[in-house]
Structure formats: C-alpha cells, structure tokens
DSSP file (Angstrom, degrees, kcal/mol; ACC not computed):
  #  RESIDUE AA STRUCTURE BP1 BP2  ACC     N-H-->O    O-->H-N    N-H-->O    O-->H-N    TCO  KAPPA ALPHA  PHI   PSI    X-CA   Y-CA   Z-CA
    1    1 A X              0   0    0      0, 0.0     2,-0.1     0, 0.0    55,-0.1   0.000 360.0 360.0 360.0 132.4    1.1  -21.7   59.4
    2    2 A X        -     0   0    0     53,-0.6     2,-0.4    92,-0.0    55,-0.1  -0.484 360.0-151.3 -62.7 162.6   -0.6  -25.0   58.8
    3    3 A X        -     0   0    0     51,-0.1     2,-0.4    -2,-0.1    51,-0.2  -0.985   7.4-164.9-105.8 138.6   -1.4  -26.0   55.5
    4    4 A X        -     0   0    0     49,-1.4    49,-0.5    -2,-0.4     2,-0.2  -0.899  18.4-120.4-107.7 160.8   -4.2  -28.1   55.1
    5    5 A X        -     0   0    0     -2,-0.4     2,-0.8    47,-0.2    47,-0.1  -0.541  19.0-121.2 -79.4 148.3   -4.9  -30.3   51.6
    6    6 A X        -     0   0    0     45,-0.3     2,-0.4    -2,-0.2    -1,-0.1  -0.639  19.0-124.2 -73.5 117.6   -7.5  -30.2   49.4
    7    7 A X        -     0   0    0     -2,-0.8    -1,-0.0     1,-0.2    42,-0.0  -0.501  19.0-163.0 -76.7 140.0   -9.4  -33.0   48.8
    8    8 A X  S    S+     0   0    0     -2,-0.4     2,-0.6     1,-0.2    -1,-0.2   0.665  74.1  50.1-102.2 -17.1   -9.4  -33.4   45.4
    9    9 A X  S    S+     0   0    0     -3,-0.0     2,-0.3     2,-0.0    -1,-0.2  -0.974  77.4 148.6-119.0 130.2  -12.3  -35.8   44.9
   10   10 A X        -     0   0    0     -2,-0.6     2,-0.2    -4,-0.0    -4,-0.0  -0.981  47.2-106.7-151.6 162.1  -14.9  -34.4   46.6
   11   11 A X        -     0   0    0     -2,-0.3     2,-0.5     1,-0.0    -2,-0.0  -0.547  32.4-120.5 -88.9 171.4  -18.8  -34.2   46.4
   12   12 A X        -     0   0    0     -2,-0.2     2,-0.4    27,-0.0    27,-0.0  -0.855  25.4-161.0-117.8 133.6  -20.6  -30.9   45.4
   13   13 A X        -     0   0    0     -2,-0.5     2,-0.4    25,-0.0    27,-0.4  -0.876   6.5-152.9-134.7 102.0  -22.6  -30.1   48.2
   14   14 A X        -     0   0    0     -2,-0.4     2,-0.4    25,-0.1    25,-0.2  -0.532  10.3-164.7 -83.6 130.5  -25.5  -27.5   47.0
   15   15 A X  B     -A   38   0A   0     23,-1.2    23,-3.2    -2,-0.4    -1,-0.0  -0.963  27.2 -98.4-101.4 138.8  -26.7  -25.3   49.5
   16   16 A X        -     0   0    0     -2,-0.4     2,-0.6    21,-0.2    20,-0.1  -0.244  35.5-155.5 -60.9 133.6  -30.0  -23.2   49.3
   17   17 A X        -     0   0    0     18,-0.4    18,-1.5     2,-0.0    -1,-0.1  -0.799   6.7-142.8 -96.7  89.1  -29.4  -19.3   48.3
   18   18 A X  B     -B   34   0B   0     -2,-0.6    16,-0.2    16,-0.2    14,-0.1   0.005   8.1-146.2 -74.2 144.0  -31.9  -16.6   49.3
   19   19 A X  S    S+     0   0    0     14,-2.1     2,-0.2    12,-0.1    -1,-0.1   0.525  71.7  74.4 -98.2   4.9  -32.2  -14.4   46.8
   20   20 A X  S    S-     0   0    0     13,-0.3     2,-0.2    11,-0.2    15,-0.1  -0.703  83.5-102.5-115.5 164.5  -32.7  -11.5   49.0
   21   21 A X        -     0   0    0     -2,-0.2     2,-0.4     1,-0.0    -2,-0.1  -0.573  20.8-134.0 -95.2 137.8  -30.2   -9.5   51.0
   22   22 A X        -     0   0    0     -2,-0.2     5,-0.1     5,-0.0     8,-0.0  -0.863  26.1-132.0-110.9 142.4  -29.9   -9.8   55.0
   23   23 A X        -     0   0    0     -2,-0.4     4,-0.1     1,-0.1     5,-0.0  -0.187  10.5-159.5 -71.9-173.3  -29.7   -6.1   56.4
   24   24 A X  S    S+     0   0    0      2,-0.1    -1,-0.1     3,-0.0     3,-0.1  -0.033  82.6  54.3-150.1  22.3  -26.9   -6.2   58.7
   25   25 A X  S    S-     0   0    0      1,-0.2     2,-0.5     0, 0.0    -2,-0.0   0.356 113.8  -8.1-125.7-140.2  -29.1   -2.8   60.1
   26   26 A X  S    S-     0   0    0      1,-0.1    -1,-0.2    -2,-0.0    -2,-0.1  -0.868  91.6 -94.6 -93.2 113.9  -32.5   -2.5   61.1
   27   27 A X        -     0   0    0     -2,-0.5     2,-0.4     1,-0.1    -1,-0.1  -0.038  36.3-155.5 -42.7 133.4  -34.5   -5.8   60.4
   28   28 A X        -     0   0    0      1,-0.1    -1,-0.1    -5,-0.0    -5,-0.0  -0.740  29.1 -89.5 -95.2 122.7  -36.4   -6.4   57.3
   29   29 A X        -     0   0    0     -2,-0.4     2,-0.2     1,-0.0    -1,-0.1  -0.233  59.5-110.6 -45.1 141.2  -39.6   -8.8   56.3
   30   30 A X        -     0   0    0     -3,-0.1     2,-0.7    -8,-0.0    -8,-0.0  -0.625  23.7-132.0 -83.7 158.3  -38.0  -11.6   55.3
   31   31 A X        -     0   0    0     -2,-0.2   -11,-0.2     2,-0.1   -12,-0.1  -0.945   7.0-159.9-155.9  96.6  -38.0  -12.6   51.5
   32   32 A X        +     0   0    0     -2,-0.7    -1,-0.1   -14,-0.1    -2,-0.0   0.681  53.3 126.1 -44.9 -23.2  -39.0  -16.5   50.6
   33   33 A X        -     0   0    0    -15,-0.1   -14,-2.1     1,-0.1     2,-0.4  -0.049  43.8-168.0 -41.2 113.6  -37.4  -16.1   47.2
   34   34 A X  B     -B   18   0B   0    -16,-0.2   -16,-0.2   -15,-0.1     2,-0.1  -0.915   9.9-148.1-106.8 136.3  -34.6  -19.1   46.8
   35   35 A X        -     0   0    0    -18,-1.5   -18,-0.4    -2,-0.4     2,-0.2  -0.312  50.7 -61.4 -87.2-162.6  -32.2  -18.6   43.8
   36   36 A X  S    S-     0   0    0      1,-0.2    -1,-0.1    -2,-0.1     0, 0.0  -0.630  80.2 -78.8 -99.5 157.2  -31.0  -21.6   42.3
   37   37 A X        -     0   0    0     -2,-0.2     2,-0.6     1,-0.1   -21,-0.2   0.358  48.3-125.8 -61.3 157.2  -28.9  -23.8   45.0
   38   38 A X  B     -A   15   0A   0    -23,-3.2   -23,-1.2    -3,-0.1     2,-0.5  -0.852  16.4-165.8-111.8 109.6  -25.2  -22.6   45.8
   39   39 A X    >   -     0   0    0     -2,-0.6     3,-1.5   -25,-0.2     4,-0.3  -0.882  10.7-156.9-102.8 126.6  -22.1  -24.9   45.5
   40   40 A X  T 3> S+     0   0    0     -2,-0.5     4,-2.0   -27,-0.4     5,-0.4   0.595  96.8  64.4 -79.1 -20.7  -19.0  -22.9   47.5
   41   41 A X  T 34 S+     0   0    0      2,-0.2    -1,-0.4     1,-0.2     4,-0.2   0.565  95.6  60.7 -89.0  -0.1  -16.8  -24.8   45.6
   42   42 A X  T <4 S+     0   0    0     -3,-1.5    -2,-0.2     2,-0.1    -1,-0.2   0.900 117.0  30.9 -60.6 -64.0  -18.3  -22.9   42.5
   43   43 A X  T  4 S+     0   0    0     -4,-0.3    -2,-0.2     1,-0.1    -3,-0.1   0.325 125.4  39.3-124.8 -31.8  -17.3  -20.0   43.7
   44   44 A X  S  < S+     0   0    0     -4,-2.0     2,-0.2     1,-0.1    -3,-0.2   0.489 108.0  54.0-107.8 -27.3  -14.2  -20.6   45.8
   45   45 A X        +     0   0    0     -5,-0.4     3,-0.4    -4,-0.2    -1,-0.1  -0.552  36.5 155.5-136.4  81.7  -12.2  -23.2   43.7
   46   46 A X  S    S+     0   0    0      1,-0.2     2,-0.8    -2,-0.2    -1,-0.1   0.964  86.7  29.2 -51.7 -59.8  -11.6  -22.3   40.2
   47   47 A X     >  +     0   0    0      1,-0.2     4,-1.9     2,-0.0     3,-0.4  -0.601  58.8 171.6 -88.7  67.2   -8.2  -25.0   40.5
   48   48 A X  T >4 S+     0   0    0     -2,-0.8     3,-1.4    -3,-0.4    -1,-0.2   0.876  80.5  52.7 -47.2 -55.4   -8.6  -27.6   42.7
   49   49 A X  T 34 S+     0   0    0      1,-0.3    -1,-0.2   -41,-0.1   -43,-0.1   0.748 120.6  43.5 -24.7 -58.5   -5.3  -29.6   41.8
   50   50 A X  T 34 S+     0   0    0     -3,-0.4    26,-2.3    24,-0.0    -1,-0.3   0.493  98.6  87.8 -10.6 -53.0   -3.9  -26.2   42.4
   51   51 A X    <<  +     0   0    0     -4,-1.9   -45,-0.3    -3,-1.4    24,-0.2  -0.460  41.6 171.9 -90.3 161.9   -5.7  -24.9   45.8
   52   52 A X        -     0   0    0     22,-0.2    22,-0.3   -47,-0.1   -47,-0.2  -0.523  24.3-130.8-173.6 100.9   -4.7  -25.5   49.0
   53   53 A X        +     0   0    0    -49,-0.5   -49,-1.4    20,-0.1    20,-0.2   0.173  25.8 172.3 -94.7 152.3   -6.2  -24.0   52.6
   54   54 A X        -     0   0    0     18,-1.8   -51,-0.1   -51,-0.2    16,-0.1  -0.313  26.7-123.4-160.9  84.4   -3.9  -22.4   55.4
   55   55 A X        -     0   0    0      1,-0.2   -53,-0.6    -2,-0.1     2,-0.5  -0.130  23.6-116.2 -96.0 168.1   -5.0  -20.6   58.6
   56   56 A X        -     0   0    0     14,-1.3    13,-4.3    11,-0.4     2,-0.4  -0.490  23.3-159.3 -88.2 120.4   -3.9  -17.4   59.3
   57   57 A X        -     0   0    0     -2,-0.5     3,-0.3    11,-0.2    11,-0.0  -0.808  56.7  -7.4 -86.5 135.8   -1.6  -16.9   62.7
   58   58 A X  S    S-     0   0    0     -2,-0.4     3,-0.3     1,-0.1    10,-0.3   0.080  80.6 -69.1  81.6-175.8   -1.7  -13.5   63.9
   59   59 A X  S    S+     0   0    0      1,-0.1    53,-0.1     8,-0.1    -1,-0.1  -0.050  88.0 105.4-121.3  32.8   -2.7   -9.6   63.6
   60   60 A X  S    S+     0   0    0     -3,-0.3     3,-0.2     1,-0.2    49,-0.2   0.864  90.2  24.6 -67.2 -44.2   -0.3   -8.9   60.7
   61   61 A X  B > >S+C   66   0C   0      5,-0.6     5,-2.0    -3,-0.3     3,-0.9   0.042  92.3 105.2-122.2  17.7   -3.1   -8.7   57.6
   62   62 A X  T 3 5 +     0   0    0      1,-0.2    -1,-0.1     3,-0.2     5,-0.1   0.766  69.5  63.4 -82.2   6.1   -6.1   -7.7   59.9
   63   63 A X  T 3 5S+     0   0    0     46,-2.1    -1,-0.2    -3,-0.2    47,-0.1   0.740 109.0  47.5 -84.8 -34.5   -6.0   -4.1   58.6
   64   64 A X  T < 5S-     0   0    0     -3,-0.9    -1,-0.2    45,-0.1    -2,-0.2   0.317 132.5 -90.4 -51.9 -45.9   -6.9   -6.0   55.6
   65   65 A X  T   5S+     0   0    0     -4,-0.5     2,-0.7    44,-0.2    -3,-0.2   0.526  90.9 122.7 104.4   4.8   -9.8   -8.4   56.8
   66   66 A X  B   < +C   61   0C   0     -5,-2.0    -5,-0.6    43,-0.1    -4,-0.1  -0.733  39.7 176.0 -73.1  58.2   -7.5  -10.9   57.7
   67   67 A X    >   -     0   0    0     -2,-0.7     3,-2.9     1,-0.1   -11,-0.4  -0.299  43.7 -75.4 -90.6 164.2   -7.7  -12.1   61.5
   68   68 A X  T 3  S+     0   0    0      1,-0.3   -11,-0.2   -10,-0.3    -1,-0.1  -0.064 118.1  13.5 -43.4 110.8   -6.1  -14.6   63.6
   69   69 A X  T 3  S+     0   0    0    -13,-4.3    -1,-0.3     1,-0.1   -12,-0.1   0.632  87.2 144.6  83.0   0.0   -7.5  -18.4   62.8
   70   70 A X    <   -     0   0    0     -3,-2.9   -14,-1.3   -14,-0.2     2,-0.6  -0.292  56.3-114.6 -46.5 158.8   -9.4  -17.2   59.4
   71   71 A X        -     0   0    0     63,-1.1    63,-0.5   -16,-0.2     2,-0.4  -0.781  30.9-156.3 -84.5 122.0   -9.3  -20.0   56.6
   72   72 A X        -     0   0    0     -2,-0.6   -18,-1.8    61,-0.3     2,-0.3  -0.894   6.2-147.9-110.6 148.2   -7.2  -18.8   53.8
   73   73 A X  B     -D  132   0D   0     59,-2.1    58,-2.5    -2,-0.4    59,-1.2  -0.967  17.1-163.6-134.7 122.6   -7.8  -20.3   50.3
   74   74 A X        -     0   0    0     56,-0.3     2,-0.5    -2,-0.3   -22,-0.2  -0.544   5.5-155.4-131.9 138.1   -4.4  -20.2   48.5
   75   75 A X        -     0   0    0     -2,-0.2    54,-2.3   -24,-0.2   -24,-0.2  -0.958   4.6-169.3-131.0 111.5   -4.3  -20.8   44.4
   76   76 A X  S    S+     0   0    0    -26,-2.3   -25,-0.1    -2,-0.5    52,-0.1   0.624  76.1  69.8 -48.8 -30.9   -1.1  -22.1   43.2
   77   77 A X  S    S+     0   0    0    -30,-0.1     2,-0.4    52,-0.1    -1,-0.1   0.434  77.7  84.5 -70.4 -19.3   -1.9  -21.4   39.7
   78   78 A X  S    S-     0   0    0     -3,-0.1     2,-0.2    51,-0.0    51,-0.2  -0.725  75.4-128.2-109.6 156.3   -1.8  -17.7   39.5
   79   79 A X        -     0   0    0     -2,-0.4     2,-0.3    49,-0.1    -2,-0.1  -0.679  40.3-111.6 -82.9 143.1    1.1  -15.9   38.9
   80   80 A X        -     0   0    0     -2,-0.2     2,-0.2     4,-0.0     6,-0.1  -0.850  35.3-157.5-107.3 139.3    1.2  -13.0   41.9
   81   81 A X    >   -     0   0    0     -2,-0.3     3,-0.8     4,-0.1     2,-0.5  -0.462  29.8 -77.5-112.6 167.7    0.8   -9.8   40.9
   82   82 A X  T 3  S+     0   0    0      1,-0.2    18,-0.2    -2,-0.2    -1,-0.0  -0.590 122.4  26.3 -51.8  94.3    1.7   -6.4   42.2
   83   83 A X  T 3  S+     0   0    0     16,-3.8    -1,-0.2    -2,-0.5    17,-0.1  -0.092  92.2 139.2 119.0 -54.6   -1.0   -5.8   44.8
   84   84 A X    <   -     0   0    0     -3,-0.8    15,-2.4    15,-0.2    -1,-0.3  -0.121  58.8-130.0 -28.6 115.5   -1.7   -9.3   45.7
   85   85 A X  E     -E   98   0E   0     13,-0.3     2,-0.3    45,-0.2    13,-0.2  -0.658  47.0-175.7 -68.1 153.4   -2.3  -11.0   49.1
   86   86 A X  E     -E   97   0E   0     11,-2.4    11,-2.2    43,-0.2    43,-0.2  -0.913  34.6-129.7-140.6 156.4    0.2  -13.8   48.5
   87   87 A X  E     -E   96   0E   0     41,-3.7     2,-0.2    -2,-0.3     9,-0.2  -0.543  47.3-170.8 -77.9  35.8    1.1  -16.9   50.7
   88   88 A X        -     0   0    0      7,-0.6     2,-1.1    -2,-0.2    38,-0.2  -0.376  29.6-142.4-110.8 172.7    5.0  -16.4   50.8
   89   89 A X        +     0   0    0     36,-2.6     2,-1.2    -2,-0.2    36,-0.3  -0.509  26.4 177.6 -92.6 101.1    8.1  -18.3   51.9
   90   90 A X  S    S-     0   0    0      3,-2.8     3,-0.2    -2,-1.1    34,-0.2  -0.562  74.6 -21.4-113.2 124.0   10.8  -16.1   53.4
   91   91 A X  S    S-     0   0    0     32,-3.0    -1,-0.2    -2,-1.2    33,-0.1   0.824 129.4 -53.0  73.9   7.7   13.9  -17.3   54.7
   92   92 A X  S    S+     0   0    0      1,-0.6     2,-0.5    31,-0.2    -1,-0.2   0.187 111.3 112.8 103.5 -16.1   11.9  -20.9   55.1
   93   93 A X  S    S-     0   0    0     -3,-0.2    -3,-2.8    -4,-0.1    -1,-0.6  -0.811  71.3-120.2-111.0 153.3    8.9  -19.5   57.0
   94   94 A X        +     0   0    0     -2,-0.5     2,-0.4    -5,-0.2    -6,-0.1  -0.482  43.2 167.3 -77.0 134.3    5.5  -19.4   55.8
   95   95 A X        -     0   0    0     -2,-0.2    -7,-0.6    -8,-0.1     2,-0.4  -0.882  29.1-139.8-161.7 135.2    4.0  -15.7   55.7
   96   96 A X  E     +E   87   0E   0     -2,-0.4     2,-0.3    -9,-0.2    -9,-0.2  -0.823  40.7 145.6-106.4 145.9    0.9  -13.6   54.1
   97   97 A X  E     -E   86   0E   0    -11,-2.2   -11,-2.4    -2,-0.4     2,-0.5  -0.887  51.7-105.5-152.5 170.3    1.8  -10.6   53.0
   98   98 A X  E     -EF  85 107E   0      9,-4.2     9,-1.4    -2,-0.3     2,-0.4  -0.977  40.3-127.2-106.0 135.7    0.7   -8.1   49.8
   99   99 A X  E     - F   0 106E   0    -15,-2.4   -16,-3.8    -2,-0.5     2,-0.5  -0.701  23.6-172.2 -96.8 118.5    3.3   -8.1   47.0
  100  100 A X  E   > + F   0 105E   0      5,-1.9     5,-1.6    -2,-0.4     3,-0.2  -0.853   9.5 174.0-120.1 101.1    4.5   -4.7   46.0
  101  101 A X  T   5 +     0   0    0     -2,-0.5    -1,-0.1     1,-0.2   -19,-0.1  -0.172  66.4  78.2 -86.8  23.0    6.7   -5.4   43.0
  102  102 A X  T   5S+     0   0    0      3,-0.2    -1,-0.2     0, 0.0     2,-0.1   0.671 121.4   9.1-106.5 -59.8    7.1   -1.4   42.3
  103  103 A X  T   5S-     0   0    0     -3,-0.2    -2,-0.2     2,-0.2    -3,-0.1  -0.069 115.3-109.7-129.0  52.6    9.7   -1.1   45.0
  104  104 A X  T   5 +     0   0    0     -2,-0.1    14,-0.4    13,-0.1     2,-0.3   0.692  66.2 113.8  41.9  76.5   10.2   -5.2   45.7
  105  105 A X  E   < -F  100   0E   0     -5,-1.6    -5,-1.9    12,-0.1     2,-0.5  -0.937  63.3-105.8-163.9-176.2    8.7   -6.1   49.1
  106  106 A X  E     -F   99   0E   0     10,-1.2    10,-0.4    11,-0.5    -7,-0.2  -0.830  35.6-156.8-124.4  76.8    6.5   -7.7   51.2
  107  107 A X  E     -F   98   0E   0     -9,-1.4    -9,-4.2    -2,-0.5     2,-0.2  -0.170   6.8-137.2 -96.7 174.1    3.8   -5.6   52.9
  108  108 A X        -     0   0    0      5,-0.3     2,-1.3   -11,-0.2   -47,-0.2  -0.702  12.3-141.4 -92.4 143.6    1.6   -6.0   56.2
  109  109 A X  S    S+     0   0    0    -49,-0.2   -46,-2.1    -2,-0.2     2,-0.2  -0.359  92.9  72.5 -92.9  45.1   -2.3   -5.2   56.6
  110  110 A X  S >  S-     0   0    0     -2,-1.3     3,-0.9     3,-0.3    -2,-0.1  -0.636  75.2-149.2-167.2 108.7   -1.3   -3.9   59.9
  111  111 A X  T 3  S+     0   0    0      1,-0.3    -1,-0.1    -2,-0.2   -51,-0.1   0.656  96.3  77.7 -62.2 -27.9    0.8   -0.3   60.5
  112  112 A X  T 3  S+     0   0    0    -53,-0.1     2,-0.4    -3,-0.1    -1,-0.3   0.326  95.0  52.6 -51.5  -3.7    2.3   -2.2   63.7
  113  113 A X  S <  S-     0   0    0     -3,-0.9    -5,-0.3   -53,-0.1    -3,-0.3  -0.990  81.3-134.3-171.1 122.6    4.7   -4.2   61.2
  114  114 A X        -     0   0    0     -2,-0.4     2,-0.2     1,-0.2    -2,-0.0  -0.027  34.8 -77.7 -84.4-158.0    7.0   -2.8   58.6
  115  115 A X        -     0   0    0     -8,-0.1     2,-0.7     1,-0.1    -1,-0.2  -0.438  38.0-130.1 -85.5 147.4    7.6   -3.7   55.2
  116  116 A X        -     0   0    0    -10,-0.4   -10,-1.2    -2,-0.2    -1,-0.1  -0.710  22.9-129.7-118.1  96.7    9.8   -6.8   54.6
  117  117 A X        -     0   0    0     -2,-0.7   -11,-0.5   -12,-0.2     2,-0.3   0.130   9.4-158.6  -1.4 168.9   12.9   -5.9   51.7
  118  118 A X        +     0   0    0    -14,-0.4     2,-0.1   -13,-0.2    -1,-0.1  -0.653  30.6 174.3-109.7  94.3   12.8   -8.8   48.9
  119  119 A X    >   -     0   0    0     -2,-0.3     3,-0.6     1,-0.1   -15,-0.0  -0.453  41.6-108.9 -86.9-171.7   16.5   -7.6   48.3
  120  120 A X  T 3  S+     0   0    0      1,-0.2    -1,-0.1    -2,-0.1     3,-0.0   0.631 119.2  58.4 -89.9 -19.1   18.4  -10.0   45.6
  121  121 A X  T 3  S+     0   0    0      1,-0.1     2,-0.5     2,-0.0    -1,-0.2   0.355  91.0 103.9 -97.5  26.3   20.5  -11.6   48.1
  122  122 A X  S <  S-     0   0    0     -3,-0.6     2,-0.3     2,-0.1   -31,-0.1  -0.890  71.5-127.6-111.8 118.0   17.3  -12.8   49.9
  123  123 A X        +     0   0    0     -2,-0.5   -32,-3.0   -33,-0.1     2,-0.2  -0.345  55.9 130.9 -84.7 109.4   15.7  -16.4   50.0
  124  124 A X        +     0   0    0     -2,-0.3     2,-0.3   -34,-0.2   -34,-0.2  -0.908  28.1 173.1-156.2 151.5   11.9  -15.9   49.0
  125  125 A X        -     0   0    0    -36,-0.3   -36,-2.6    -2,-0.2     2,-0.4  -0.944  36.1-115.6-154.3-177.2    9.3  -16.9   47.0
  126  126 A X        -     0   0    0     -2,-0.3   -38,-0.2   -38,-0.2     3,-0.1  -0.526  21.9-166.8-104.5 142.3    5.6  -16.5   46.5
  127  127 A X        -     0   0    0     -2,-0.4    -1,-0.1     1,-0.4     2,-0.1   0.329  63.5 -66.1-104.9  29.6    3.7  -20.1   47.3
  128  128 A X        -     0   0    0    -52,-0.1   -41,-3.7   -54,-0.1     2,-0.6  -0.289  62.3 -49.2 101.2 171.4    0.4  -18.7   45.7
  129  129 A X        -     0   0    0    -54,-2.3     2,-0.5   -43,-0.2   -43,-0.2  -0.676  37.1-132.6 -58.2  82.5   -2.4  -16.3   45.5
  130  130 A X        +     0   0    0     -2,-0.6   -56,-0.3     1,-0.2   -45,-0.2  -0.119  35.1 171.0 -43.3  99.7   -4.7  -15.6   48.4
  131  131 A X        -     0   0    0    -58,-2.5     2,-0.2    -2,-0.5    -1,-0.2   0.730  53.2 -24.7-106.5 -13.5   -8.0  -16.0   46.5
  132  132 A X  B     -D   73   0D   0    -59,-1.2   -59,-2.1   -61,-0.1    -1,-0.4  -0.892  58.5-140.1-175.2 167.8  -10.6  -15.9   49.3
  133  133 A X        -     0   0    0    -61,-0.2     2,-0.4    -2,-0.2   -61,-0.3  -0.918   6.4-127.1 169.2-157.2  -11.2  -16.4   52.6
  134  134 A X        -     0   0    0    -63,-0.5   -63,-1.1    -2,-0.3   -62,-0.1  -0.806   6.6-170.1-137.4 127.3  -13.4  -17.5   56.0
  135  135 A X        -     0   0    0     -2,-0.4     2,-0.4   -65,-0.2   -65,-0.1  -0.050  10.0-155.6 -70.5 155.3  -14.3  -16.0   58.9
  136  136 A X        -     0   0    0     -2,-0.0     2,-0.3   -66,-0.0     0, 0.0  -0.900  22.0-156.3-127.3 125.0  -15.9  -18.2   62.0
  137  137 A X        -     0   0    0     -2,-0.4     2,-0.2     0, 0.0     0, 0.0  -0.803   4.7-137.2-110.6 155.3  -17.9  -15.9   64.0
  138  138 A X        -     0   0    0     -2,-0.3     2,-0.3     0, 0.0    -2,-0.0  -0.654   4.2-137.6-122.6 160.7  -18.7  -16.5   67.6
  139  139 A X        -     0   0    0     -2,-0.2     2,-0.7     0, 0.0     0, 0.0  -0.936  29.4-117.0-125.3 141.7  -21.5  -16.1   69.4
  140  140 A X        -     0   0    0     -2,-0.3     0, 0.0     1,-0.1     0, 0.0  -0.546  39.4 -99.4-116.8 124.7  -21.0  -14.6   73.0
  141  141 A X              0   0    0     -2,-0.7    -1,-0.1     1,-0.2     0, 0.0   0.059 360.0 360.0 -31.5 138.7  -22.0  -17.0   76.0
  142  142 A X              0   0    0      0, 0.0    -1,-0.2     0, 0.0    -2,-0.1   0.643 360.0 360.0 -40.9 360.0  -25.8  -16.4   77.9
C-alpha cells in the first residue's frame, strides 16, 4: 500500500448538490432543485492533521465494497473498535482488514482469505480507522 499525505492547507472547493435522487433504474424527469453547495471535505475529513489516503491493492475487502485501486480515507484519531475496517501493520506490512476484538484477529471482506491470529507474541498494530472511501468507475471503450 501507498500512502499518500494530506494536504493540510488546502482550499474548500464547493461543489453544486442536486437535491434530488438519481435512479440507478428506469430514468426519471430530472429535478432542477440545487441544495446548498457541497464541500467533500465536509463530509470526508472530520481530522485533517489526523487523515491520511491509501489505495487499496487487491480482492481481500471486496466482499465488503472494497476493490482493487479504491481511495481509502484513513483517520488516525479514532481508537479501532470491534467491527472496524482498520488500516493495520502486521509483521511490518501495511494491510486492511475488520478488527474483531471478541476473539482477537484480523478479518477479510473476501471468504478466499482466512482470518489473521493477533496472538500476543505477534507484531501488530492498528494505523487507523477506514472512515470512507472512493471508487473511479470506468466507462467501457466505443
């Protein structure tokens, strides 16, 4: 996994927010209604000082919503809880995983890949909280 940094001074860059829904179905009249403008960084980055971006290698967490090349958005600041996607470091590699503190390990969004022990004689720890994150969808060639 890369990490990339956040920049920490940055402008807020509002983008327009339709206030209506797009079906994802059978098309719909389309709805002029704008709510008031949307800044992602509202909405995506409680902590900046804190946050930190990472994309995702592989088909471990896609069971999950989690694919290969997604943007992960990482919070240092929260404590990981039982149930958490987490960002952690085992054995020195970088790995997302869900933390299941009832019987201490490290599971996969993908049935192809077992669970990974946290036994006590094993080096890991959690490098934050997965708190969101973004898809690039492709558009398929003429």
């Amino acid at each position: 996994m890369k990490i990339i940094p956040l920049a920490i001074d940055r402008l807020a860059i509002e983008i327009p927010l339709y206030g209506c829904r797009v079906r994802a179905g059978f098309p719909s009249p389309a709805d002029d209604y704008l709510e008031r403008p949307l800044d992602l960084n509202e909405h995506l980055i409680k902590r900046p000082a804190a946050t930190y971006f990472v994309r995702a290698l592989g088909d471990s967490m896609q069971q999950l919503g989690i694919y290969d090349g997604d943007l992960l958005i990482v919070d240092r600041s929260i404590e990981a809880a039982h149930g958490n996607v987490i960002i952690a470091a085992v054995e020195g590699e970088l790995t997302c995983k869900v933390l299941n503190t009832k019987y201490r390990r490290l599971l996969s969004g993908n049935d192809l890949y077992p669970p990974i022990e946290c036994s006590a004689d094993m080096d890991w720890v959690s490098e934050g909280v997965v708190v969101a994150s973004v898809r690039y969808h492709h558009v398929l060639p003429g």
